[in-house]
matplotlib code that plots the C-alpha trace (Angstrom):
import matplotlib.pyplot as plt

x = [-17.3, -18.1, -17.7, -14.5, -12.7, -10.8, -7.6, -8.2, -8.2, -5.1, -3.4, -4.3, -3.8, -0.4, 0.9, 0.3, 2.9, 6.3, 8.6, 6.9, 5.7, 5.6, 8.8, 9.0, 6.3, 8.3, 9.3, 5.6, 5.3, 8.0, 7.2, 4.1, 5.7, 5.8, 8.5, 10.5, 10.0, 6.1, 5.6, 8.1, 5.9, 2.4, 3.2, 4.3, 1.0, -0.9, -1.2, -2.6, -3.9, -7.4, -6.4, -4.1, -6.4, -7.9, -4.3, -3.5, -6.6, -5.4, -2.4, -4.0, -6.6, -3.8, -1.9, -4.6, -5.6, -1.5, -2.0, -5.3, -3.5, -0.7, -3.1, -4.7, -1.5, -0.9, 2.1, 1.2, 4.4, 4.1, 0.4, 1.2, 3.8, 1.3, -1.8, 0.8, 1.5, -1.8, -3.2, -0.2, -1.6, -4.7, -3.7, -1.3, -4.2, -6.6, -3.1, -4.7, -6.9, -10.2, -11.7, -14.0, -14.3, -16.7, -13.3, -11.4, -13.2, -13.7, -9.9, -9.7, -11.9, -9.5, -6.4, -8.1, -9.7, -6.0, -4.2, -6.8, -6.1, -2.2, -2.2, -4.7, -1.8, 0.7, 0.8, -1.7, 1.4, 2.7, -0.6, -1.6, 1.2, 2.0, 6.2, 7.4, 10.1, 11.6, 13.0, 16.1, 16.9, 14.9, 18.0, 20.2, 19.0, 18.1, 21.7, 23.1, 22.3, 19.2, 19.0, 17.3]
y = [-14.5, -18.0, -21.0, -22.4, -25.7, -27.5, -27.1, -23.4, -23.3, -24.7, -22.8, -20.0, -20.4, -22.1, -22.1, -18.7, -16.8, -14.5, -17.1, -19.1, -17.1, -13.5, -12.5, -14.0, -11.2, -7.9, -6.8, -7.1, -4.7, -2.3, -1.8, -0.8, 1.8, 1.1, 1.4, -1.7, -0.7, -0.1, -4.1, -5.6, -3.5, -4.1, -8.1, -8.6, -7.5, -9.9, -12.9, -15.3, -14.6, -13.6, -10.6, -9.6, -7.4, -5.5, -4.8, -3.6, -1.2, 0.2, 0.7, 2.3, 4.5, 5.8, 6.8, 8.4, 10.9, 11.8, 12.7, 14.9, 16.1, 17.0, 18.7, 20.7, 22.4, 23.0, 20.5, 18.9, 17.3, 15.0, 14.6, 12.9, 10.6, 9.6, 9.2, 7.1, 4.9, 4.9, 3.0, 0.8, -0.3, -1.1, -2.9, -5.2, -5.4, -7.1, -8.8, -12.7, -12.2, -14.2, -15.0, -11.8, -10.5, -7.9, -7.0, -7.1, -5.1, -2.3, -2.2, -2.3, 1.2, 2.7, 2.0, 3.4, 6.5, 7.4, 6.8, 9.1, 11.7, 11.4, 12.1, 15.1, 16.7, 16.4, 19.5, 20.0, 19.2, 16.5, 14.8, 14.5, 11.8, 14.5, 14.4, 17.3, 16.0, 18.3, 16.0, 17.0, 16.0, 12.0, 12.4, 12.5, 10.3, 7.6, 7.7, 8.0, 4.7, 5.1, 8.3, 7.5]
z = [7.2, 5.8, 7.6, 7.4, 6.6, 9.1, 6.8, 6.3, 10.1, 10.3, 7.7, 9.1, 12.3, 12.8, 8.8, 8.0, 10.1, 10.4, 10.3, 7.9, 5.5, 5.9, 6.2, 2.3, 1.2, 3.1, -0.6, -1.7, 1.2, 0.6, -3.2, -1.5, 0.0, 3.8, 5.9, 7.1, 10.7, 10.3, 8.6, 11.3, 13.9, 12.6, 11.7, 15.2, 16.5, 14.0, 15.9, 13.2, 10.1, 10.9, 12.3, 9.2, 7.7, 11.0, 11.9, 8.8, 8.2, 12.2, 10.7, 7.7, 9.6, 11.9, 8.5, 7.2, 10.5, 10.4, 6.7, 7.3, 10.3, 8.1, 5.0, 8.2, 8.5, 5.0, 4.9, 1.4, 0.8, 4.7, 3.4, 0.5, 1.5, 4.3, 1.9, 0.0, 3.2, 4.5, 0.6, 0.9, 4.2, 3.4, 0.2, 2.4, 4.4, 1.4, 0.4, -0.1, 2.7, 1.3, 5.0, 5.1, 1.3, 3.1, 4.7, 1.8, -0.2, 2.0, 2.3, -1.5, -1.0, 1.3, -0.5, -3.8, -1.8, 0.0, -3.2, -4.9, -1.6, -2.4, -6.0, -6.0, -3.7, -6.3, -8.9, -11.5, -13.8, -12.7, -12.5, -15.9, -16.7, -20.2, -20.4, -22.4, -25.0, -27.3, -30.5, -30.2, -26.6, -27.3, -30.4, -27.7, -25.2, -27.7, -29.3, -32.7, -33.8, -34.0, -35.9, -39.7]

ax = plt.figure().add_subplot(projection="3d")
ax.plot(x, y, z, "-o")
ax.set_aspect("equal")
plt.show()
């Protein structure tokens, strides 16, 4: 980590909090796919921002164990929701943290690696993003309007 300015130590010490500013990015979070409980529980651990991303990759690395734990006994379905969770961590984690970019980008890894974990788990078909559409049936869901 670089050295810092005495206005980035302030912003992200006192201005960079809960009730100033996280609680604005929780749908960020969710769209992410983690669980209101789990932000509300990991933020209120974080005690100023330069511990936002080594709380989130925790959070992240406890995710990903459940999830192997999960794969170990063949429960694919818990596995992928928690390889899902676990890359949304570690993406919150990197969220517009630029104090360590060392830190940043190793949580860019993870997210990309447990996201890679999660969708290997889904079925070979649904993986390769191909939607089977028969002409008639687009007819119909397209409407008669647009019929030629």
């Amino acid at each position: 980590m670089g050295k810092l300015s005495i206005k980035e130590r302030i912003i992200f010490r006192f201005i960079l909090n809960e009730r100033r500013v996280y609680k604005h990015w929780y749908s960020r979070f969710l769209i992410c796919g983690i669980d209101l409980d789990r932000i509300r529980r990991v933020i209120s651990r974080i005690k100023n921002f330069y511990g936002w991303c080594a709380e989130w990759s925790k959070e992240g690395d406890f995710l990903e164990k459940q999830a192997e734990d999960a794969l170990s006994h063949s429960n694919t379905y818990t596995a992928r929701c928690l390889f899902h969770e676990a890359a949304g961590c570690f993406h919150i984690g990197q969220h517009v943290y630029f104090i360590d970019i060392e830190r940043k980008n190793e949580a860019q890894e993870r997210a990309r690696e447990n996201y890679r974990r999660a969708i290997e788990l889904y079925e070979e078909e649904r993986r390769s993003g191909k939607i089977e559409v028969k002409p008639d049936e687009l007819q119909d869901f397209v409407g008669e309007e647009t019929r030629l």
